[in-house]
Backbone as CSV, one residue per row, in Angstrom:
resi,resn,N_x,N_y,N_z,CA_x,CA_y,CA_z,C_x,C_y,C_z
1,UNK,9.702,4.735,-8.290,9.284,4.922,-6.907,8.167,3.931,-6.561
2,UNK,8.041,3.526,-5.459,7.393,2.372,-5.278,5.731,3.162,-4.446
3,UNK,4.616,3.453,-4.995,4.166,4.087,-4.262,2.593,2.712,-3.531
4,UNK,2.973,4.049,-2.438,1.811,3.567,-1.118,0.720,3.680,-0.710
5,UNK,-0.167,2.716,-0.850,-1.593,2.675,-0.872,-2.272,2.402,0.524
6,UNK,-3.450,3.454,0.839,-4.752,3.097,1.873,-5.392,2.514,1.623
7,UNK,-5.679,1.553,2.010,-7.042,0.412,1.660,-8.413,0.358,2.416
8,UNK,-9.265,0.337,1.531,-10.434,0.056,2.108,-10.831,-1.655,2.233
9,UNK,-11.839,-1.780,3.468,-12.878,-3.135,3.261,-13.694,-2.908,2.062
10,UNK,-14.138,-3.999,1.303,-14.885,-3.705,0.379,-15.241,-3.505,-1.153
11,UNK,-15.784,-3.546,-2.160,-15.615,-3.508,-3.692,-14.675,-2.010,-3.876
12,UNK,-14.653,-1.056,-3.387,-13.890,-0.309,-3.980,-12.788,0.332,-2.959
13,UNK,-11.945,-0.053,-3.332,-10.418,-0.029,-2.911,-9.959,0.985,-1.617
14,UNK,-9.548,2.017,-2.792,-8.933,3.415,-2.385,-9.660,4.662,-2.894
15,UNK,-9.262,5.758,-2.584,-9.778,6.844,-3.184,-8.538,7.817,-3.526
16,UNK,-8.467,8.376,-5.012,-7.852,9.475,-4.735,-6.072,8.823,-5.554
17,UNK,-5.230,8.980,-5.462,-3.968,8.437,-5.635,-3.057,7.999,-4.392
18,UNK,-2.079,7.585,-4.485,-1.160,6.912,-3.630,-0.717,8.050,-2.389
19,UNK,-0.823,7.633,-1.368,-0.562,8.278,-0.241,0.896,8.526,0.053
20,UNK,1.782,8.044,-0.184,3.060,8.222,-0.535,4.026,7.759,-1.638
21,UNK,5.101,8.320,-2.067,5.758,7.757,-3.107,6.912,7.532,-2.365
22,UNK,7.612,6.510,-2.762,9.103,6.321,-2.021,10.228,5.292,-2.253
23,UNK,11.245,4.481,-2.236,12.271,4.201,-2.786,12.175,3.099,-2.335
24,UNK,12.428,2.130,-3.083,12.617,0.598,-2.226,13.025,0.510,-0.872
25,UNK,13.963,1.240,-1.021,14.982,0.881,0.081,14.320,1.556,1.565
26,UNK,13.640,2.960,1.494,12.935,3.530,2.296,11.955,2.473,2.752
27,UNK,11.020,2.001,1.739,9.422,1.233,2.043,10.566,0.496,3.108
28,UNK,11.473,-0.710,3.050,12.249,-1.615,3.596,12.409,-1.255,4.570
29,UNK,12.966,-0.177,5.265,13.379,0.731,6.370,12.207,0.795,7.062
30,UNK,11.471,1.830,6.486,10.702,2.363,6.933,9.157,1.976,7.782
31,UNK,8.707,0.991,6.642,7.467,0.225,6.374,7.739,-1.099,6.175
32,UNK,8.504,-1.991,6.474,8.751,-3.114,6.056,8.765,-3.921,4.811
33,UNK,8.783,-3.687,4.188,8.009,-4.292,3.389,9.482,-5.451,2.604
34,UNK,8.528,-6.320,2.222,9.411,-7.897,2.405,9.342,-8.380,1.409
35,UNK,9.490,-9.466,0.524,9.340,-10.431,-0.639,8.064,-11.379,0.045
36,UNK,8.022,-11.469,1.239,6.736,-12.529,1.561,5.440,-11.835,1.768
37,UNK,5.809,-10.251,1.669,4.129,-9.579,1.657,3.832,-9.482,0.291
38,UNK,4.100,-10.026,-1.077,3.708,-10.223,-2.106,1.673,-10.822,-2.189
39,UNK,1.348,-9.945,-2.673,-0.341,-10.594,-2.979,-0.644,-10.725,-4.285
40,UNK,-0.445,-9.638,-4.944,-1.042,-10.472,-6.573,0.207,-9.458,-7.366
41,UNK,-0.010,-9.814,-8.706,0.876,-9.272,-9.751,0.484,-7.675,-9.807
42,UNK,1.012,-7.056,-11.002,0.593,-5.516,-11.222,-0.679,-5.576,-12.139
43,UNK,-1.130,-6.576,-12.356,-2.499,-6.761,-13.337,-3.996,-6.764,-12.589
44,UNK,-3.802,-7.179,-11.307,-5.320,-7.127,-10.689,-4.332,-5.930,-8.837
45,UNK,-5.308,-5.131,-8.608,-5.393,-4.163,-7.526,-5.514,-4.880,-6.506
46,UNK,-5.300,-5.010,-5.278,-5.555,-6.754,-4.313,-7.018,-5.808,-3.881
47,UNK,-7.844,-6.640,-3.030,-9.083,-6.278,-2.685,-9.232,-7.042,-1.332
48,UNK,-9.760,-6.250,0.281,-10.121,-6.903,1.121,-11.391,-6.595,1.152
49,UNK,-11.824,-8.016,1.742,-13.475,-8.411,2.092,-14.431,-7.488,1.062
50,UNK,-14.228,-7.594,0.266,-15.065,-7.538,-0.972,-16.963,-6.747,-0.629
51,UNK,-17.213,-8.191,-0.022,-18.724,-8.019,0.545,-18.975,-6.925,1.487
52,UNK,-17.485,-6.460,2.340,-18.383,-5.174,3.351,-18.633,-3.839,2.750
53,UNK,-19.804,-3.904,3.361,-20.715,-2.531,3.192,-19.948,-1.565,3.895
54,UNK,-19.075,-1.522,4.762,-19.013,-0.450,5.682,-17.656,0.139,4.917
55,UNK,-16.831,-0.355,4.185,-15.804,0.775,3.190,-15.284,1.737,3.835
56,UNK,-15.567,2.596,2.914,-15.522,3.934,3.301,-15.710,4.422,4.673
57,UNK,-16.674,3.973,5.498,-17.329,4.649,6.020,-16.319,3.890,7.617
58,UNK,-15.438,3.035,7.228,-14.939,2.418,8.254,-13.638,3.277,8.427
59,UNK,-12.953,3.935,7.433,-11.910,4.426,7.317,-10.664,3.204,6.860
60,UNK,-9.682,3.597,6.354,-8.611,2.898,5.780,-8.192,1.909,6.781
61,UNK,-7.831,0.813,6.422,-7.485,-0.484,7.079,-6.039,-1.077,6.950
62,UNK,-6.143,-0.727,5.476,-5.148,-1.795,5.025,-3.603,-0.826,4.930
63,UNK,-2.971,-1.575,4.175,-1.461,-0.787,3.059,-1.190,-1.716,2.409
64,UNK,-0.829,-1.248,1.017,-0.571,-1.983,-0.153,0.405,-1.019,-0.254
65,UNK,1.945,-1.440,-1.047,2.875,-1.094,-1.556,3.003,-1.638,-2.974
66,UNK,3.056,-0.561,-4.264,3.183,-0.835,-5.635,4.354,-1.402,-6.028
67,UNK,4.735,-1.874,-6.302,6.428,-1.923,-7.006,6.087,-2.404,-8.399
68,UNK,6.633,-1.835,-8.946,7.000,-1.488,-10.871,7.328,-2.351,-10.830
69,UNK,8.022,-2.828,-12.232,9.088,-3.333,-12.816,10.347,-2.659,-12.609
70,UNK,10.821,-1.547,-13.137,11.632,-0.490,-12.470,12.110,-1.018,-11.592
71,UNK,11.548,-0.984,-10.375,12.122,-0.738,-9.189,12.501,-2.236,-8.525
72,UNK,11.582,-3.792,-9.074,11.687,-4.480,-8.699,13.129,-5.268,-8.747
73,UNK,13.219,-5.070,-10.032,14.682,-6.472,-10.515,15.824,-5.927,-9.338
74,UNK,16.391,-4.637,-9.695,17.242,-4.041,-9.059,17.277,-4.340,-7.579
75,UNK,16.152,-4.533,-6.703,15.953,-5.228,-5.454,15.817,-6.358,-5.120
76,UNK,15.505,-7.255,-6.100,15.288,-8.811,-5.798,14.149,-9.094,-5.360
77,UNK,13.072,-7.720,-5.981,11.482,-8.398,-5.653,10.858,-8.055,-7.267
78,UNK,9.462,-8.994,-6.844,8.881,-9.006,-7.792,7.892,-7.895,-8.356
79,UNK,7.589,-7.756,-9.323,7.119,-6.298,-9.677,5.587,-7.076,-9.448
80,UNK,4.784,-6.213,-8.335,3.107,-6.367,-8.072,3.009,-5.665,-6.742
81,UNK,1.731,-5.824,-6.356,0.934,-5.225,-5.324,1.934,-6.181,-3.513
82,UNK,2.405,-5.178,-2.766,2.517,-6.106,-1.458,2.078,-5.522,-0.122
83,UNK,1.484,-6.659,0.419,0.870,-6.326,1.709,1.879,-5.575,3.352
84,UNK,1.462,-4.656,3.544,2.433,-4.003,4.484,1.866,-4.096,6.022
85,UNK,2.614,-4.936,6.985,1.765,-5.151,7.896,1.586,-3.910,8.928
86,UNK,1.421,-2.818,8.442,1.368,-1.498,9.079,-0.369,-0.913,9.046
87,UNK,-0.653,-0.297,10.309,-2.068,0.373,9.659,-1.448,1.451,9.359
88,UNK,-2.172,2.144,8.197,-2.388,3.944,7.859,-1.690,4.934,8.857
89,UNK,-2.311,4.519,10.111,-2.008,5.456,11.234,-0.295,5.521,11.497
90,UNK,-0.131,3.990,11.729,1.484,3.797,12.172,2.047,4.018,10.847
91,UNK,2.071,4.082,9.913,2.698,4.423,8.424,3.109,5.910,8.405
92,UNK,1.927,6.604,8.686,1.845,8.072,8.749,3.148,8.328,10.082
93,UNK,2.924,7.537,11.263,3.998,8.032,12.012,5.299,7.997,11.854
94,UNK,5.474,6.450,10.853,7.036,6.060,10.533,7.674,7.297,9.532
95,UNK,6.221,7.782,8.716,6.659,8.963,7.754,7.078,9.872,8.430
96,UNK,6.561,10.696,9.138,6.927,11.807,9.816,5.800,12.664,9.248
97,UNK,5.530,12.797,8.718,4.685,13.651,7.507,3.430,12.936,7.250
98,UNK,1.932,13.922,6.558,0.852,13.590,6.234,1.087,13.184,4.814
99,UNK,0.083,12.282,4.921,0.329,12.128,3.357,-0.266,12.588,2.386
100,UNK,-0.063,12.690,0.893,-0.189,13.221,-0.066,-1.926,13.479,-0.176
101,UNK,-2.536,12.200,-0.196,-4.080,12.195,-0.230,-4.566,12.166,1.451
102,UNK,-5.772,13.166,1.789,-6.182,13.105,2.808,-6.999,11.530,3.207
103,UNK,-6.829,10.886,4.411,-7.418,10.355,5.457,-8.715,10.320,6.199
104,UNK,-9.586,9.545,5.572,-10.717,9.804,6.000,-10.909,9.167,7.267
């Protein structure tokens, strides 16, 4: 399952675990997600703006989508972190549903 990440500005990421879990083929549908939103491998977590202070306190910004190994070959993507050009908010709507970890 390819699962779906909230992102923060800032040194520390996310909080909590993946906000949704879901199937290649869904993220594709659902959330777009492409071979050109690729950002780094499964070895480093991607990180925006590093330097802001405001994190947390800004609320979630980003989406990152995981893909395994698993899940990658079988689709014709690469197994790492990819950028989803969705905010949190519109993600949550394409879901239908809240997600797993609460929304600050």
């Amino acid at each position: 399952m390819v699962k779906v990440w909230f992102c923060f500005d800032g040194p520390k990421v996310t909080r909590g675990g993946p906000a949704y879990e879901l199937t290649v083929d869904e993220c594709e549908r659902k959330l777009g997600l492409t071979q050109g939103g690729l950002l780094t491998d499964l070895s480093t977590f991607p990180k925006f703006n590093v330097r802001s202070k405001v994190g947390e306190i800004a609320g979630y910004k980003y989406v990152v989508a995981e893909v395994g190994e698993d899940e990658a070959a079988p689709a014709s993507l690469l197994a790492g972190y990819y950028y989803l050009q969705l905010d949190p908010e519109e993600v949550i709507e394409s879901m239908g549903r809240q997600p797993a970890q609460p929304v600050p």
